[in-house]
TIBA-549607 format. One record per residue (C-alpha): x, y, z. Coordinates in steps of 0.5 Angstrom, whole numbers, plus 500, padded with zeros to 3 digits. Each point is the difference from the previous one (the first is absolute). Example, Ala and Ser with C-alpha at 12.3 -4.5 7.8 and 13.67 -1.06 7.14 Angstrom:
@xx:525&yy:491&zz:516
@xx:502&yy:507&zz:498
//
This chain:
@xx:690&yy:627&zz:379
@xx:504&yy:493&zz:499
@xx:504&yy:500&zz:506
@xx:494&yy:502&zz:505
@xx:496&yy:494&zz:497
@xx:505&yy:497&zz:502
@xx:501&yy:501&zz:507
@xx:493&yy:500&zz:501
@xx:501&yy:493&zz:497
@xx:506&yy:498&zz:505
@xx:497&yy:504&zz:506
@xx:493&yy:494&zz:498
@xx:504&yy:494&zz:499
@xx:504&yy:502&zz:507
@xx:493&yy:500&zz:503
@xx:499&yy:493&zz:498
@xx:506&yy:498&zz:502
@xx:498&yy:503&zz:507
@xx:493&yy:497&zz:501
@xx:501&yy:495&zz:506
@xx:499&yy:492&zz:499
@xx:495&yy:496&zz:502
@xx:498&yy:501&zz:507
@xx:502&yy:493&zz:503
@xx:496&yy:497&zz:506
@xx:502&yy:499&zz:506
@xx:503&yy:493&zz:499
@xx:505&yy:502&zz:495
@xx:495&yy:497&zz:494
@xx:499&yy:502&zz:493
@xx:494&yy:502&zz:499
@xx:495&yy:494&zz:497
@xx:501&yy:499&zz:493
@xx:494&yy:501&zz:495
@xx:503&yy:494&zz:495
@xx:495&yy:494&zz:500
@xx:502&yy:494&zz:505
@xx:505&yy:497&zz:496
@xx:503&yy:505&zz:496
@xx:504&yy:504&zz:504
@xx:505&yy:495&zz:500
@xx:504&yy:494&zz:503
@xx:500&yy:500&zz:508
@xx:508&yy:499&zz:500
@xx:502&yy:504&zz:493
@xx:506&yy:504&zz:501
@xx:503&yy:495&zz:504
@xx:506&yy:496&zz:498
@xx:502&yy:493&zz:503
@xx:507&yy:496&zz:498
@xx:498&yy:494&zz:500
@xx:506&yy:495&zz:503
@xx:496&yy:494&zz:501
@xx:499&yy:493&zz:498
@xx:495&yy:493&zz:500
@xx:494&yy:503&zz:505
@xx:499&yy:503&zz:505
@xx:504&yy:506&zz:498
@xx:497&yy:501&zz:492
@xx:493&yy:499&zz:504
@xx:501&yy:507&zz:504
@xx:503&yy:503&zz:494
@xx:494&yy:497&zz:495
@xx:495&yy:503&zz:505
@xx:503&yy:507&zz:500
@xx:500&yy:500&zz:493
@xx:493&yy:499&zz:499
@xx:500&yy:506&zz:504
@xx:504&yy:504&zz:495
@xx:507&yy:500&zz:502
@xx:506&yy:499&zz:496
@xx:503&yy:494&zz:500
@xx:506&yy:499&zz:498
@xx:504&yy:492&zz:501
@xx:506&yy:499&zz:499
@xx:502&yy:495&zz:498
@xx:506&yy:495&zz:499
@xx:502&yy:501&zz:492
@xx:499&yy:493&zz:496
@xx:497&yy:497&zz:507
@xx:494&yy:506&zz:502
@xx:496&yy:496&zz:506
@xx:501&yy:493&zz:503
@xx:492&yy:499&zz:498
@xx:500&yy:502&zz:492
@xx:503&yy:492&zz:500
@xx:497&yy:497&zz:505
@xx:494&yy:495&zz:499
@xx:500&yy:502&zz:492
@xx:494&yy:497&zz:496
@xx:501&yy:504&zz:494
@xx:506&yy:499&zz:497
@xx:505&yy:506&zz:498
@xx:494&yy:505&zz:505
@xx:501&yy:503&zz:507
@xx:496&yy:495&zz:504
@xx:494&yy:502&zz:504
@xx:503&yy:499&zz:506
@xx:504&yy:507&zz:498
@xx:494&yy:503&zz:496
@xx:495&yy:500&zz:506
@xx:505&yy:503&zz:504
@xx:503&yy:505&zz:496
@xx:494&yy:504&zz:496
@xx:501&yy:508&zz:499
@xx:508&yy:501&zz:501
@xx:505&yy:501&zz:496
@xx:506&yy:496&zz:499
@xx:508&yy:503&zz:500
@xx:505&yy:496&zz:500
@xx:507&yy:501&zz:504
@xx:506&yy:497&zz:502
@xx:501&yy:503&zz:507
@xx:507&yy:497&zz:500
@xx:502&yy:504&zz:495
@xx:502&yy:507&zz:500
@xx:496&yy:504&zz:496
@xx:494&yy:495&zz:502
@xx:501&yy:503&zz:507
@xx:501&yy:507&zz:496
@xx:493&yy:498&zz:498
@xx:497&yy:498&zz:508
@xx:502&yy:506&zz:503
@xx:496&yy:505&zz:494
@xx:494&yy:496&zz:502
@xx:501&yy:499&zz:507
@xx:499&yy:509&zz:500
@xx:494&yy:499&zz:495
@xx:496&yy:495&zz:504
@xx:496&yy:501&zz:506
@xx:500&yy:494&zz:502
@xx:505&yy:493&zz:500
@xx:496&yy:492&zz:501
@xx:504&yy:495&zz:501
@xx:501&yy:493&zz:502
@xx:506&yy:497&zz:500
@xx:504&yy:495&zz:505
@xx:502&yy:504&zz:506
@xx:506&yy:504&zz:499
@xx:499&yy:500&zz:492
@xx:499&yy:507&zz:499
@xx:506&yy:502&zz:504
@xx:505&yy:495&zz:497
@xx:497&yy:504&zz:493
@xx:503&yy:506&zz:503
@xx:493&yy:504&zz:501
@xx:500&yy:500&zz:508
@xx:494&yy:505&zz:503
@xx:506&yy:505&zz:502
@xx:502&yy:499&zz:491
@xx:492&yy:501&zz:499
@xx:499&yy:506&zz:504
@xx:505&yy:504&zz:498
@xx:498&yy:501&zz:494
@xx:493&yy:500&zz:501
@xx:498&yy:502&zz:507
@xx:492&yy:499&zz:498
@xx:501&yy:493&zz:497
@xx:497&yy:495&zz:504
@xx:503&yy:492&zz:500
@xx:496&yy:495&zz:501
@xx:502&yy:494&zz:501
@xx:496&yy:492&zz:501
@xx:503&yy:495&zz:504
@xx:500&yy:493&zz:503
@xx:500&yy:503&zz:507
@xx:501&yy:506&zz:504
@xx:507&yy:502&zz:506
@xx:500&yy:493&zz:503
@xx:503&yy:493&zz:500
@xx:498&yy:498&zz:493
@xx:501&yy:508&zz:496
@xx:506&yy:497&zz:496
@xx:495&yy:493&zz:498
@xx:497&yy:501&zz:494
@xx:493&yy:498&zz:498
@xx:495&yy:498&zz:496
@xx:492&yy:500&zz:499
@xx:499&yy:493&zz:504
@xx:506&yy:502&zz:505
@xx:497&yy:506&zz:502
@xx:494&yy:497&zz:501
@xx:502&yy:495&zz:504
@xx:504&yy:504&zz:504
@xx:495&yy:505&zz:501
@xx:494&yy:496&zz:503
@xx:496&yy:498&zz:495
@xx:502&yy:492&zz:499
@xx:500&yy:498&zz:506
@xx:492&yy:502&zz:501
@xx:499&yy:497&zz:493
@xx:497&yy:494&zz:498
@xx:496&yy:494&zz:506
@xx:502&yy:500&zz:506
@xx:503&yy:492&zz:498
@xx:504&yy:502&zz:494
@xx:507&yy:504&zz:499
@xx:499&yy:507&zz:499
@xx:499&yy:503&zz:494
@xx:501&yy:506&zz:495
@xx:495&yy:504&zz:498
@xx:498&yy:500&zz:491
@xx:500&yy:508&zz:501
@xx:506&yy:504&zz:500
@xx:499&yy:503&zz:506
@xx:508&yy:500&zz:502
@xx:502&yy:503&zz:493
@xx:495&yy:504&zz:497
@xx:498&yy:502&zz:506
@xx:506&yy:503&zz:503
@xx:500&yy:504&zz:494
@xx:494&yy:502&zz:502
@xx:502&yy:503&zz:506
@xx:506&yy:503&zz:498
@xx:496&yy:504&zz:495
@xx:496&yy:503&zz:505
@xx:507&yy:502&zz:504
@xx:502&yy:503&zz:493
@xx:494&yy:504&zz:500
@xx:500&yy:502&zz:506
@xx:508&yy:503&zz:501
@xx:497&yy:503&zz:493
@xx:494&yy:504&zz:504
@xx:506&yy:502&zz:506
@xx:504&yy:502&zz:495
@xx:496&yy:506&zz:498
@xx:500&yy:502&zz:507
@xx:507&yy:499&zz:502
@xx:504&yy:501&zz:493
@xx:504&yy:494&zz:501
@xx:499&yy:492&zz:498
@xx:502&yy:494&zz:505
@xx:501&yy:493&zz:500
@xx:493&yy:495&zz:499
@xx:502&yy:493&zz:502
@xx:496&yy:495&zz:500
@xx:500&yy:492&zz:503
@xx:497&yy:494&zz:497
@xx:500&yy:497&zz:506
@xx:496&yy:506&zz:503
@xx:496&yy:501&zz:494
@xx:498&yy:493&zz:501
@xx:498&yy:500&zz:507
@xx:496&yy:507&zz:499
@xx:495&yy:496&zz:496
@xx:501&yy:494&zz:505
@xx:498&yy:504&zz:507
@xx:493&yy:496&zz:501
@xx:505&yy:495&zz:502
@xx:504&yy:504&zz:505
@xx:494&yy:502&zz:503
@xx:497&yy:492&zz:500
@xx:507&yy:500&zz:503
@xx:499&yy:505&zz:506
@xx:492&yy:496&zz:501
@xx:504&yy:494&zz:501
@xx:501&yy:503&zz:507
@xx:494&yy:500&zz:502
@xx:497&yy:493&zz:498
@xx:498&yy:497&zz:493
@xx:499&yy:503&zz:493
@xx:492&yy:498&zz:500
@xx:498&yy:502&zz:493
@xx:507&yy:495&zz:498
@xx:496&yy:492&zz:498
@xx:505&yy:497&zz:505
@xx:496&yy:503&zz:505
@xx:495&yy:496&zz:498
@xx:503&yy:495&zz:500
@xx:502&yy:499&zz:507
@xx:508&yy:501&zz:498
@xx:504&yy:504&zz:504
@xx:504&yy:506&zz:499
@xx:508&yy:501&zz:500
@xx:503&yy:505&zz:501
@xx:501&yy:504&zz:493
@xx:495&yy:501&zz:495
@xx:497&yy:494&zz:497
@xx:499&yy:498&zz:492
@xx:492&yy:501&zz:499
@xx:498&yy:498&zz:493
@xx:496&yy:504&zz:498
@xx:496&yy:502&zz:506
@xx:499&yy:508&zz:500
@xx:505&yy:504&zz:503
@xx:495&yy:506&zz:502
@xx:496&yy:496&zz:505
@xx:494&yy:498&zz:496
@xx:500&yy:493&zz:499
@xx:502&yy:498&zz:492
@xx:502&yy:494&zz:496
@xx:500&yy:499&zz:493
@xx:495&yy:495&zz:497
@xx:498&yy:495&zz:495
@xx:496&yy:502&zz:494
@xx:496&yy:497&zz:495
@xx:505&yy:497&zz:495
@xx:505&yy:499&zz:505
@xx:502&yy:493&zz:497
@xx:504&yy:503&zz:493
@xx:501&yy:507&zz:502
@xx:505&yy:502&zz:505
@xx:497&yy:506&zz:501
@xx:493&yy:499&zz:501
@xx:501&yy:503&zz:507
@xx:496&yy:506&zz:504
@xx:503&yy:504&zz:506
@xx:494&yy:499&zz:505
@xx:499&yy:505&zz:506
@xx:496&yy:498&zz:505
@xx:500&yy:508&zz:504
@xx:496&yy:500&zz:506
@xx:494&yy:506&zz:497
@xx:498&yy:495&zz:494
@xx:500&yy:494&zz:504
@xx:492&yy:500&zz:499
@xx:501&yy:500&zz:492
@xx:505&yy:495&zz:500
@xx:496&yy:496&zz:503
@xx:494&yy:501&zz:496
@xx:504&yy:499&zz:495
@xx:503&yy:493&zz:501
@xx:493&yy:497&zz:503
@xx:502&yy:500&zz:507
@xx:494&yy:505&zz:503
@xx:500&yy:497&zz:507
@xx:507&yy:502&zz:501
@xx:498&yy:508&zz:501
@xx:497&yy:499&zz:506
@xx:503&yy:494&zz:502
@xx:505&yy:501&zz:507
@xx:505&yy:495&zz:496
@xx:501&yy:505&zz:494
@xx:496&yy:506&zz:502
@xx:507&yy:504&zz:502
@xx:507&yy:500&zz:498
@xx:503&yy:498&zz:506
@xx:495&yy:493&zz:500
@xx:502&yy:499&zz:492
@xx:508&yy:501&zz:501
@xx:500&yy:493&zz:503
@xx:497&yy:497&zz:494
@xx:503&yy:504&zz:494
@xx:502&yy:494&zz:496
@xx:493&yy:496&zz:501
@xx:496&yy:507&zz:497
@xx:505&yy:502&zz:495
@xx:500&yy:492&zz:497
@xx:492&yy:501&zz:500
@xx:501&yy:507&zz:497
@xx:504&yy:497&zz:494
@xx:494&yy:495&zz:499
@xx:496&yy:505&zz:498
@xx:506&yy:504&zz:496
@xx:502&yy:493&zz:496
@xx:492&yy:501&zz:497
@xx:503&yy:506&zz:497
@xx:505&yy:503&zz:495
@xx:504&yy:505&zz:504
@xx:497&yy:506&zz:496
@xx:493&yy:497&zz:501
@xx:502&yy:499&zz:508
@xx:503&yy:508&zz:499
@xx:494&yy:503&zz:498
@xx:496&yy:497&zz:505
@xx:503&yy:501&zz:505
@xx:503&yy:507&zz:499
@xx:492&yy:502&zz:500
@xx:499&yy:499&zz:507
@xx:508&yy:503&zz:501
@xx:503&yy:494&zz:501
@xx:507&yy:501&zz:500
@xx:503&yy:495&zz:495
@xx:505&yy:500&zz:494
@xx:501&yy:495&zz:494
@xx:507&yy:496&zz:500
@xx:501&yy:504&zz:492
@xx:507&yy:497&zz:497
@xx:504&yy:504&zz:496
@xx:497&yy:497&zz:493
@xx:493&yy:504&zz:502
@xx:504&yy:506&zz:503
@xx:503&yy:501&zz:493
@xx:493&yy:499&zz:497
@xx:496&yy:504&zz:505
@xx:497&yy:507&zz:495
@xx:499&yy:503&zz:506
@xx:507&yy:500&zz:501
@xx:503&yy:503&zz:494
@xx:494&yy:506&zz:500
@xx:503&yy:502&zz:506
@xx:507&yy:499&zz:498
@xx:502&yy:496&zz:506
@xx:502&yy:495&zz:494
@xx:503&yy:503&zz:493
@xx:501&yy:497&zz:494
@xx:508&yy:504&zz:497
@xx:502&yy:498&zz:494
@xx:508&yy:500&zz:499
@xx:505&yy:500&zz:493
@xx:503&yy:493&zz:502
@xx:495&yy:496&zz:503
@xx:493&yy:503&zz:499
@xx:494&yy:501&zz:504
@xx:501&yy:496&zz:507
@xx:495&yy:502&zz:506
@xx:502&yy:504&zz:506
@xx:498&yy:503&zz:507
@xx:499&yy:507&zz:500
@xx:500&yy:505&zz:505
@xx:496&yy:497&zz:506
@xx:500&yy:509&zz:503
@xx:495&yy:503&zz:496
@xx:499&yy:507&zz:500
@xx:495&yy:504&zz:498
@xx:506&yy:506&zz:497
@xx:506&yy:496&zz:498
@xx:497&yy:494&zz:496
@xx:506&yy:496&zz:498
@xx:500&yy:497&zz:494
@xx:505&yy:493&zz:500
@xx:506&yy:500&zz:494
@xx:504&yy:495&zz:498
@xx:506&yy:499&zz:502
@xx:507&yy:503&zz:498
@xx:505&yy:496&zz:496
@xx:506&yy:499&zz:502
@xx:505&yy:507&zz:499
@xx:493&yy:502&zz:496
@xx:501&yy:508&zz:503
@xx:507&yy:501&zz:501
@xx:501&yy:505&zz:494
@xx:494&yy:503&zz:502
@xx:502&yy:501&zz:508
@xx:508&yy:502&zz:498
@xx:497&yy:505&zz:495
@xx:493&yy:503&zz:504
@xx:501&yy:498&zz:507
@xx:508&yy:502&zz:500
@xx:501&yy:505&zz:495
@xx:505&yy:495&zz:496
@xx:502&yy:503&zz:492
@xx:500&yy:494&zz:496
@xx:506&yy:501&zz:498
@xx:502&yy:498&zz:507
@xx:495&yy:495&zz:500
@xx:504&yy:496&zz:495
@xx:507&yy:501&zz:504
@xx:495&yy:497&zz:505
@xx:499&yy:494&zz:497
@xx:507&yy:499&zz:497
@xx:503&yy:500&zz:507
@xx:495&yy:494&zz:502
@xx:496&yy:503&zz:506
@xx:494&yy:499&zz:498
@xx:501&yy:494&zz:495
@xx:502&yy:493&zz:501
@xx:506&yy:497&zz:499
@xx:501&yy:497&zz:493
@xx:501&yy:492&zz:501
@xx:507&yy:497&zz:498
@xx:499&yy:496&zz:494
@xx:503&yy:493&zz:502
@xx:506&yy:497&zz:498
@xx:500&yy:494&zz:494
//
């Protein structure tokens, strides 16, 4: 009786195991998940990045795919770690903000990839990372003995991406910085007036936001790769990335054969046009006529300033507004090819009116007619805006060497990933943890790896007397 029950309970655990999954939809897709939105986990969990960038634009594509949950380990330089975590220091013996607002939610190894048992080390991690970030000078990769071939080999589905000054060309070999990618890439010389030099912009639309576009390459080869098994090469250039955010002025470049840029104040103004694309000032560059105007207290706050949109559809609130009802039906004003010629004449009655006002009185104002307009907000209010903090676009972190300091937090919100910002690692904080979890290394091979100086910085020689 004993073994019949125990047939009868094999033959029901083989029925189990026989029962089919799931059944997909056509898609390939998983059913949908029955979990609350923000409990089924993080977008990018599972996902491993080996993290070799430094200063900003890389560690900006890295933090992002972080706070999506990736696992992301960076290494660095033992005893030295990222250029930046000594940089513009303003608590003594504490990485400096420069590198802890880059560098949140990552894990720290350090490594000597000079040594031996360090490249042991790479080469572990490279077969168990998806993906490779990195931003060093050309050819530095290479010269490290981690080529695209040496990479693939040992993990055909790693994806290298890599940010660079620029693309194949002339200046490939130049190396870049945040202000040289925006001069190079289009954006200084349609910055600032028309009589002045070129200028640069205050965000950093060179660095941070080449970083941006290579996150989007990675996760992009990361979709691919699902379909074809294989990982690529992500590449992308500063000076491109720059011009991607500057193609208006491409176009106003293309409009110039065609004849003046009307909406431009020098129009207006009579001037004539060359043969490239003029610096505006703060002219709008979507076709609406916009300047920034004065506001009450403009005398002692250098901020007291509103951006003013003087768009065709609430032309006739605009004027009520100012005071100047004649001008709805006046052939003078009544149309916006009648008023291009006399921007700055309408725009300096406007800022008569908005120097009566704060720029949050103007802003309430004017936004109940949809007036198009915006406060000039330095850094100080942003830092003090609550709104801001409720939805975690600015985060207070609080770190174990310097404190609280406030942060940017993820600028993506989804309704499924919620990212929630984590301070940044100290230097070699994670190397046992990786060694041990992510490698599979005892602890006694841990200590020999510690004795042998890959992953320890050299020991300083005492001076002589």
């Amino acid at each position: 009786m004993a073994k019949a029950k125990k047939k009868s309970k094999l033959k029901v655990v083989k029925a189990k195991k026989a029962k089919k999954p799931a059944a997909k939809k056509a898609n390939g897709l998983p059913s949908p998940s029955k979990k609350k939105f923000g409990e089924a986990g993080l977008a990018l969990d599972g996902v491993r990045i080996l993290d070799f960038t430094h200063v900003q634009s890389g560690p900006t594509c890295t933090q992002l795919l972080a706070w999506f949950g990736a696992d992301v380990i960076k290494v660095e330089r033992p005893g030295v770690g990222d250029i930046t975590r000594g940089q513009l220091i303003d608590v003594k013996g504490a990485d400096s903000l420069y590198f802890t607002m880059l560098n949140h939610n990552k894990r720290s190894i350090t490594i000597d990839s000079k040594h031996k048992k360090g490249k042991e080390i790479l080469d572990r991690l490279i077969k168990e990372c998806d993906i490779l970030v990195e931003n060093f000078a050309p050819g530095a990769l290479d010269r490290m003995g981690l080529t695209w071939e040496h990479i693939h080999k040992l993990n055909p589905r790693m994806i290298v991406a890599s940010v660079k000054g620029f693309g194949p060309g002339p200046y490939e070999d130049c190396k870049v910085y945040e202000n040289v990618a925006q001069c190079t890439g289009g954006s200084a010389s349609t910055t600032g007036f028309r009589d002045g030099p070129p200028l640069v912009t205050g965000a950093q639309i060179g660095d941070s936001g080449t970083g941006l576009h290579l996150a989007l390459g990675i996760v992009t080869a990361l979709y691919q790769r699902s379909r074809t098994g294989r990982g690529q090469k992500v590449l992308c250039a500063m000076q491109d990335g720059v011009l991607n955010l500057a193609r208006v002025k491409l176009r106003d470049q293309q409009r110039l054969k065609h004849g003046p840029l009307t909406e431009f104040s020098q129009y207006g103004e009579g001037v004539p046009f060359g043969d490239a694309v003029p610096r505006a000032g703060n002219d709008s560059g979507g076709g609406q006529p916009g300047r920034i105007l004065k506001c009450k207290g403009w005398e002692n706050d250098p901020n007291a300033y509103i951006y003013f949109i003087t768009q065709a559809p609430v032309w006739e609130p605009i004027c009520d507004v100012i005071g100047e009802p004649t001008w709805k039906t006046d052939p003078e004003f009544s149309t916006p090819k009648a008023r291009l010629p006399k921007l700055n004449a309408i725009f300096a009655r406007i800022e008569k009116w908005t120097m009566t006002k704060t720029k949050f009185e103007a802003m309430d104002i004017l936004n109940k007619y949809d007036i198009p307009c915006g406060p000039i907000l330095s850094m100080k209010e942003l830092a003090e805006d609550q709104s801001l903090r409720k939805t975690g676009t600015v985060v207070e972190v609080d770190h174990p060497k310097r404190g609280k300091y406030l942060t940017v937090g993820n600028p993506i919100k989804l309704s499924d990933s919620l990212s929630k910002v984590k301070r940044s690692p100290l230097l070699g904080e994670h190397t046992d943890e990786i060694l041990k979890d992510v490698l599979g290394y005892s602890a006694k091979e841990i200590g020999d790896i510690k004795m042998s100086g890959a992953i320890t910085a050299p020991e300083k020689k005492e001076k002589a007397a």
